[in-house]
C-alpha positions in Angstrom: -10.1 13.5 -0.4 -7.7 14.7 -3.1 -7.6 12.7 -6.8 -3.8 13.1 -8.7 -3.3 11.4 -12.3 -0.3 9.5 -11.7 -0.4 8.6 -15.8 -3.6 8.1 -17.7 -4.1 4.3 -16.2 -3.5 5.3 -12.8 -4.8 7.6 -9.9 -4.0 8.0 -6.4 -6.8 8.8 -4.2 -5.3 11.2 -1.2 -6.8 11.2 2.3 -5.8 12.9 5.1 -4.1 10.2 6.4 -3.2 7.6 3.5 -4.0 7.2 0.1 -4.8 4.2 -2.1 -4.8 4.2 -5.8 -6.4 3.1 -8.8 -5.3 0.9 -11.6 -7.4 1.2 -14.8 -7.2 -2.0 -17.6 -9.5 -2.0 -20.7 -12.7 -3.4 -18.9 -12.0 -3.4 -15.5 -10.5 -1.5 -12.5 -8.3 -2.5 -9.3 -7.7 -0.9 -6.0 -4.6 -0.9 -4.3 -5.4 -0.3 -0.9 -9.2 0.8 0.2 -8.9 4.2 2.7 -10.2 4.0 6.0 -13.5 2.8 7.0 -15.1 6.2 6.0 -13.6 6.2 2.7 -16.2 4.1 0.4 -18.0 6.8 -0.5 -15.5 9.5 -1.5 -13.7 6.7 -3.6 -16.8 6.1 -5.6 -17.5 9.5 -6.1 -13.8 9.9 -7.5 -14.4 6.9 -9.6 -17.2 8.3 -11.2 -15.6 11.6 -11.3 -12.6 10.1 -13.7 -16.1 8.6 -16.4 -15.7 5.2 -14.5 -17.9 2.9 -12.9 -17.3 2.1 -9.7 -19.0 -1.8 -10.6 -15.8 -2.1 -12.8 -13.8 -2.3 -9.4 -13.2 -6.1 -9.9 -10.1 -6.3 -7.0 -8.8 -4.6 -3.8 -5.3 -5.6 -3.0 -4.7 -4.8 0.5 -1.2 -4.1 1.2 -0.9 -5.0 5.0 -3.0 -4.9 8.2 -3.3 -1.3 9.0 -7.0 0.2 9.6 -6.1 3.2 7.1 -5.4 1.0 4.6 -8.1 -1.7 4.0 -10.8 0.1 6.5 -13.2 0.5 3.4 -12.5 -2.5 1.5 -15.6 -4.4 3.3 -18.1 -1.9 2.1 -16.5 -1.5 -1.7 -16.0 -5.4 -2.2 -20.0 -6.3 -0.4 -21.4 -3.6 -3.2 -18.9 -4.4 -6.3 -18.5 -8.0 -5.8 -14.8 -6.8 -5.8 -12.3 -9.7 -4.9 -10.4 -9.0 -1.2 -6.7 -10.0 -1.5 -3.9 -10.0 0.5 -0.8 -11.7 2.1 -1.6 -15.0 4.2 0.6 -13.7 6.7 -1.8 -10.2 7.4 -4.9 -11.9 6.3 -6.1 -13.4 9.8 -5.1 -9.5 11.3 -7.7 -8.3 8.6 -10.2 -10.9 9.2 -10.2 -10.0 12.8 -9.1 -13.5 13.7 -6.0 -12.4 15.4 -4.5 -9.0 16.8 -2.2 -6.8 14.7 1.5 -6.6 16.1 2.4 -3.4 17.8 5.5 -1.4 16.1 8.6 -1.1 17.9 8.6 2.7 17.6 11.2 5.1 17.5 11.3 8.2 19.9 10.4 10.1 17.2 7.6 8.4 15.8 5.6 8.4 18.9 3.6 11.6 18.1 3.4 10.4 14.7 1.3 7.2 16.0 -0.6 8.9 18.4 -2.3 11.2 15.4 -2.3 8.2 13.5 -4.7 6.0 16.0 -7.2 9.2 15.1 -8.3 7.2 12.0 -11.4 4.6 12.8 -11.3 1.9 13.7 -12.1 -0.5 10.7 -14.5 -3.7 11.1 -13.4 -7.8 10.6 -13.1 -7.6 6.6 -13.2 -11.0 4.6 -10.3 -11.2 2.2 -11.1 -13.7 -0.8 -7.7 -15.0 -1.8 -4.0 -15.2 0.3 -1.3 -14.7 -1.6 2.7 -14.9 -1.4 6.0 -13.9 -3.0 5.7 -14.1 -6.8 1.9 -14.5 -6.8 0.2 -13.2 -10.0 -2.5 -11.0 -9.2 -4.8 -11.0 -12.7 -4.1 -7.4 -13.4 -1.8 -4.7 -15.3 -0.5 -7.0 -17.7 1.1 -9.5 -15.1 1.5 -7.5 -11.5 2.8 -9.9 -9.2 3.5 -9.6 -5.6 6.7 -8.8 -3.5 7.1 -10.1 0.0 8.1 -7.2 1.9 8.3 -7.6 5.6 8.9 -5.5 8.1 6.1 -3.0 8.7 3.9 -5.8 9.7 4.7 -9.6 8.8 2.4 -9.8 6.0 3.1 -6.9 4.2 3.5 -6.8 0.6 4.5 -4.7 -2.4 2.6 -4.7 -5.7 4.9 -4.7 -8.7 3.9 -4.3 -12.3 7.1 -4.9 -14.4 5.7 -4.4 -17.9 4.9 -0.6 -16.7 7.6 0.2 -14.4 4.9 0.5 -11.6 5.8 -0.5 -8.0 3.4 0.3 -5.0 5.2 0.0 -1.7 2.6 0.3 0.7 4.0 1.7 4.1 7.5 -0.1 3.5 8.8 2.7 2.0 7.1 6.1 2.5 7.7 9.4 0.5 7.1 12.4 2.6 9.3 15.0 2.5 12.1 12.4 1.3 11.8 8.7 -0.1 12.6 6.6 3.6 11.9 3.6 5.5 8.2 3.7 5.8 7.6 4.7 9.5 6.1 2.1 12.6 7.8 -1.0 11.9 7.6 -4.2 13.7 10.9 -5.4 12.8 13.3 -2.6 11.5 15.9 -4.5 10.3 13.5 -6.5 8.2 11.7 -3.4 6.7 15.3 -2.2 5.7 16.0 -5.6 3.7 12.8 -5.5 2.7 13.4 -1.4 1.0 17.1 -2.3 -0.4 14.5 -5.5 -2.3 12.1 -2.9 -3.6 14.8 -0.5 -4.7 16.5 -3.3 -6.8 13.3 -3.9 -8.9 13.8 -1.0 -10.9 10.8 0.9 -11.0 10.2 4.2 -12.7 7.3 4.8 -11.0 6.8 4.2 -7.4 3.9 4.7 -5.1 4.0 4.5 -1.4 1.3 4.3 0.9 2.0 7.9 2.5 4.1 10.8 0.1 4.0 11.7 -2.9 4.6 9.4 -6.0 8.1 9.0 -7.5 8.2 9.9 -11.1 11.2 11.4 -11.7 14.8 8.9 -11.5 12.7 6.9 -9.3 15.2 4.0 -10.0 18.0 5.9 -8.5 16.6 7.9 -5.4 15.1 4.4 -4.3 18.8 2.5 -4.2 20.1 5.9 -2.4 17.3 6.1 -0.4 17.5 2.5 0.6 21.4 2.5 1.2 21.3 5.8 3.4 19.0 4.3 5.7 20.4 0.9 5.7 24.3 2.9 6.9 21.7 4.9 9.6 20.8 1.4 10.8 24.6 0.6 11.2 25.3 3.5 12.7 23.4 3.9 15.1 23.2 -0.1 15.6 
Protein backbone atom coordinates (compact mmCIF):
# COMPACT_ATOMS: atom_id res chain seq x y z
CA UNK A 1 0.00 0.00 0.00
CA UNK A 2 1.20 3.39 -1.14
CA UNK A 3 0.46 6.70 1.33
CA UNK A 4 0.28 10.33 -0.88
CA UNK A 5 -0.28 13.77 1.17
CA UNK A 6 -3.04 15.16 -0.70
CA UNK A 7 -2.65 18.52 1.71
CA UNK A 8 -1.63 18.38 5.33
CA UNK A 9 -5.30 17.25 6.52
CA UNK A 10 -5.63 14.72 4.02
CA UNK A 11 -4.09 11.35 2.70
CA UNK A 12 -4.93 8.82 0.31
CA UNK A 13 -4.06 5.41 1.13
CA UNK A 14 -3.24 3.52 -2.40
CA UNK A 15 -3.91 -0.28 -2.90
CA UNK A 16 -3.45 -2.19 -5.69
CA UNK A 17 -6.76 -2.08 -6.58
CA UNK A 18 -8.54 1.12 -4.91
CA UNK A 19 -7.68 3.52 -2.51
CA UNK A 20 -9.46 5.20 0.41
CA UNK A 21 -8.39 8.22 2.18
CA UNK A 22 -8.06 9.98 5.29
CA UNK A 23 -9.47 13.15 6.65
CA UNK A 24 -7.66 14.59 9.66
CA UNK A 25 -9.77 17.29 12.14
CA UNK A 26 -8.23 18.68 15.38
CA UNK A 27 -9.10 15.50 17.64
CA UNK A 28 -10.28 13.14 15.44
CA UNK A 29 -9.94 11.22 12.10
CA UNK A 30 -12.43 9.92 9.33
CA UNK A 31 -12.12 7.36 6.59
CA UNK A 32 -13.53 7.64 3.35
CA UNK A 33 -13.74 4.39 2.09
CA UNK A 34 -12.01 1.18 4.16
CA UNK A 35 -9.82 -1.05 1.34
CA UNK A 36 -10.58 -4.46 0.90
CA UNK A 37 -11.03 -7.00 3.44
CA UNK A 38 -7.16 -7.35 3.80
CA UNK A 39 -6.55 -3.88 4.21
CA UNK A 40 -7.08 -3.12 8.17
CA UNK A 41 -3.76 -3.64 8.97
CA UNK A 42 -1.83 -1.72 6.38
CA UNK A 43 -4.21 1.23 7.09
CA UNK A 44 -3.28 1.32 10.72
CA UNK A 45 0.20 0.98 10.06
CA UNK A 46 -0.07 4.17 7.70
CA UNK A 47 -2.08 5.88 10.39
CA UNK A 48 0.50 5.51 12.77
CA UNK A 49 3.12 6.10 10.21
CA UNK A 50 1.54 9.92 9.60
CA UNK A 51 2.04 10.34 14.28
CA UNK A 52 -1.73 9.41 14.43
CA UNK A 53 -3.69 7.05 16.31
CA UNK A 54 -5.53 4.81 14.61
CA UNK A 55 -8.31 5.03 18.03
CA UNK A 56 -8.85 8.60 16.65
CA UNK A 57 -10.64 6.96 13.54
CA UNK A 58 -14.12 8.11 14.82
CA UNK A 59 -16.10 7.43 11.08
CA UNK A 60 -15.87 5.28 7.87
CA UNK A 61 -17.96 6.66 5.19
CA UNK A 62 -18.45 3.98 2.70
CA UNK A 63 -19.03 5.26 -0.65
CA UNK A 64 -21.11 2.38 -2.28
CA UNK A 65 -21.38 -1.41 -2.25
CA UNK A 66 -18.26 -2.60 -3.77
CA UNK A 67 -16.01 -5.28 -1.82
CA UNK A 68 -12.81 -2.97 -2.54
CA UNK A 69 -14.25 -0.34 -0.97
CA UNK A 70 -15.72 -1.04 2.44
CA UNK A 71 -14.08 -4.86 2.68
CA UNK A 72 -12.11 -3.59 5.91
CA UNK A 73 -14.50 -1.36 7.38
CA UNK A 74 -15.86 -4.36 9.74
CA UNK A 75 -12.49 -5.04 11.31
CA UNK A 76 -11.44 -1.03 11.71
CA UNK A 77 -14.94 0.05 13.12
CA UNK A 78 -15.22 -3.52 15.80
CA UNK A 79 -11.52 -2.23 17.13
CA UNK A 80 -12.01 1.77 16.93
CA UNK A 81 -15.57 1.97 17.82
CA UNK A 82 -15.56 3.87 14.44
CA UNK A 83 -19.20 4.80 13.18
CA UNK A 84 -20.15 2.74 9.70
CA UNK A 85 -22.07 5.09 7.28
CA UNK A 86 -23.46 4.94 4.18
CA UNK A 87 -26.36 5.57 1.72
CA UNK A 88 -29.77 3.70 2.63
CA UNK A 89 -29.95 2.65 -0.77
CA UNK A 90 -26.34 0.44 -0.61
CA UNK A 91 -26.65 -0.13 3.01
CA UNK A 92 -28.66 -3.65 2.89
CA UNK A 93 -25.86 -4.69 -0.15
CA UNK A 94 -23.22 -4.00 2.60
CA UNK A 95 -25.09 -5.66 5.35
CA UNK A 96 -25.35 -8.70 3.33
CA UNK A 97 -29.13 -8.43 3.40
CA UNK A 98 -29.53 -8.29 -0.23
CA UNK A 99 -27.26 -8.91 -3.45
CA UNK A 100 -25.27 -6.12 -5.15
CA UNK A 101 -26.65 -5.31 -8.84
CA UNK A 102 -24.50 -6.55 -11.60
CA UNK A 103 -23.01 -3.61 -13.97
CA UNK A 104 -24.21 -3.38 -17.42
CA UNK A 105 -20.65 -3.57 -18.77
CA UNK A 106 -19.15 -2.22 -21.78
CA UNK A 107 -17.01 -4.50 -24.20
CA UNK A 108 -14.29 -2.94 -23.05
CA UNK A 109 -14.60 -3.20 -19.47
CA UNK A 110 -14.90 -6.86 -19.35
CA UNK A 111 -11.27 -7.62 -18.71
CA UNK A 112 -11.30 -4.78 -16.48
CA UNK A 113 -14.00 -6.69 -14.15
CA UNK A 114 -12.56 -9.90 -14.51
CA UNK A 115 -9.12 -8.54 -12.64
CA UNK A 116 -11.28 -6.73 -10.53
CA UNK A 117 -13.36 -9.89 -9.00
CA UNK A 118 -9.46 -10.89 -7.87
CA UNK A 119 -10.03 -8.70 -4.74
CA UNK A 120 -11.68 -10.82 -1.65
CA UNK A 121 -14.50 -11.23 -1.04
CA UNK A 122 -15.51 -8.98 1.92
CA UNK A 123 -17.89 -10.28 4.95
CA UNK A 124 -21.73 -8.80 5.93
CA UNK A 125 -20.52 -5.40 7.52
CA UNK A 126 -22.88 -3.43 9.94
CA UNK A 127 -23.24 0.15 8.94
CA UNK A 128 -24.36 2.45 11.88
CA UNK A 129 -26.22 5.29 10.23
CA UNK A 130 -28.04 5.62 6.50
CA UNK A 131 -27.84 8.62 5.08
CA UNK A 132 -29.24 10.69 1.90
CA UNK A 133 -28.82 13.77 -0.33
CA UNK A 134 -27.74 16.69 1.76
CA UNK A 135 -27.04 14.70 4.94
CA UNK A 136 -24.36 16.20 7.22
CA UNK A 137 -21.82 13.91 8.07
CA UNK A 138 -20.12 15.54 11.56
CA UNK A 139 -16.84 16.13 9.89
CA UNK A 140 -14.46 18.67 7.87
CA UNK A 141 -16.23 21.59 8.96
CA UNK A 142 -19.71 20.56 7.44
CA UNK A 143 -19.16 17.67 4.65
CA UNK A 144 -22.33 16.73 3.49
CA UNK A 145 -23.36 14.11 1.11
CA UNK A 146 -24.15 13.99 -2.68
CA UNK A 147 -26.55 11.44 -4.12
CA UNK A 148 -24.73 10.17 -6.98
CA UNK A 149 -26.32 7.21 -8.76
CA UNK A 150 -25.35 5.30 -11.28
CA UNK A 151 -22.42 3.03 -10.32
CA UNK A 152 -24.66 1.23 -7.97
CA UNK A 153 -28.09 2.80 -6.63
CA UNK A 154 -26.69 3.90 -3.38
CA UNK A 155 -23.76 5.49 -4.29
CA UNK A 156 -22.73 8.64 -2.98
CA UNK A 157 -20.18 11.46 -3.11
CA UNK A 158 -18.65 13.18 -0.12
CA UNK A 159 -18.32 16.92 -0.46
CA UNK A 160 -16.64 19.30 1.89
CA UNK A 161 -17.49 22.91 0.54
CA UNK A 162 -15.61 24.91 3.13
CA UNK A 163 -12.29 23.13 1.66
CA UNK A 164 -12.95 22.65 -1.88
CA UNK A 165 -12.81 18.81 -1.23
CA UNK A 166 -15.04 16.43 -3.13
CA UNK A 167 -14.46 12.55 -3.08
CA UNK A 168 -16.33 10.80 -5.87
CA UNK A 169 -16.00 7.35 -5.11
CA UNK A 170 -16.11 5.21 -8.43
CA UNK A 171 -18.63 7.76 -10.17
CA UNK A 172 -16.00 9.44 -11.59
CA UNK A 173 -12.51 7.75 -11.87
CA UNK A 174 -9.15 9.43 -12.77
CA UNK A 175 -6.84 7.03 -14.45
CA UNK A 176 -5.04 8.13 -17.20
CA UNK A 177 -7.91 10.86 -17.72
CA UNK A 178 -10.71 12.28 -15.33
CA UNK A 179 -13.99 9.92 -16.90
CA UNK A 180 -17.06 8.18 -16.06
CA UNK A 181 -16.01 5.89 -13.37
CA UNK A 182 -16.07 2.39 -15.05
CA UNK A 183 -18.91 -0.77 -14.25
CA UNK A 184 -22.01 1.08 -14.01
CA UNK A 185 -25.39 -0.19 -13.38
CA UNK A 186 -27.19 2.49 -15.10
CA UNK A 187 -24.95 4.60 -17.50
CA UNK A 188 -27.08 7.20 -18.19
CA UNK A 189 -27.56 7.85 -14.44
CA UNK A 190 -23.75 7.76 -13.66
CA UNK A 191 -23.40 10.48 -16.52
CA UNK A 192 -26.11 12.84 -14.67
CA UNK A 193 -24.77 11.91 -11.75
CA UNK A 194 -20.74 13.25 -13.08
CA UNK A 195 -22.14 16.47 -14.94
CA UNK A 196 -23.81 17.00 -10.76
CA UNK A 197 -20.37 16.48 -9.26
CA UNK A 198 -18.56 18.62 -11.84
CA UNK A 199 -20.97 21.57 -11.03
CA UNK A 200 -20.03 21.67 -7.28
CA UNK A 201 -16.89 23.24 -7.91
CA UNK A 202 -14.25 21.54 -6.28
CA UNK A 203 -10.64 22.22 -6.30
CA UNK A 204 -9.70 19.22 -5.12
CA UNK A 205 -11.21 15.96 -6.17
CA UNK A 206 -10.61 12.41 -5.17
CA UNK A 207 -11.91 9.49 -6.97
CA UNK A 208 -12.09 6.12 -5.82
CA UNK A 209 -9.50 4.80 -8.62
CA UNK A 210 -6.68 7.65 -10.32
CA UNK A 211 -4.95 9.95 -9.10
CA UNK A 212 -6.30 13.12 -7.15
CA UNK A 213 -7.21 16.29 -9.09
CA UNK A 214 -5.32 19.26 -7.85
CA UNK A 215 -4.58 21.28 -10.49
CA UNK A 216 -7.96 23.32 -12.37
CA UNK A 217 -9.85 20.57 -11.00
CA UNK A 218 -13.05 22.80 -11.49
CA UNK A 219 -12.55 22.91 -15.13
CA UNK A 220 -11.27 19.39 -16.33
CA UNK A 221 -14.37 17.95 -14.21
CA UNK A 222 -17.12 20.15 -16.42
CA UNK A 223 -14.96 19.03 -19.64
CA UNK A 224 -14.58 15.85 -18.45
CA UNK A 225 -18.25 15.48 -17.69
CA UNK A 226 -19.52 17.11 -21.04
CA UNK A 227 -17.12 14.91 -23.30
CA UNK A 228 -18.56 11.89 -21.93
CA UNK A 229 -22.02 13.01 -21.70
CA UNK A 230 -21.71 13.92 -26.17
CA UNK A 231 -19.96 10.07 -26.15
CA UNK A 232 -23.21 8.99 -24.64
CA UNK A 233 -25.17 10.82 -27.48
CA UNK A 234 -23.20 9.62 -29.88
CA UNK A 235 -22.96 6.56 -29.68
CA UNK A 236 -26.73 6.46 -28.19
Amino acid sequence: MDLVDITPRLHMFRFPIGQAYLWRDEDELTLIDAGHVDAAAPIEEAVRGLGLDPAAIRRIVITHCHRDHYGAAGELAGRYGAEVIAHRLDAPVIRGEAPMAEPVLLEWEVPLYELGLTVPQAPPTRVDREVGDGDALGFGDGAVVVHSPGHTDGSMAVHLPRHGVLFTGDSVAGVGQVMLGVFNTDRERALASFRRLAELGAHTVCFGHGDPLTKDAVAVMKASADRDSGLQVEHG
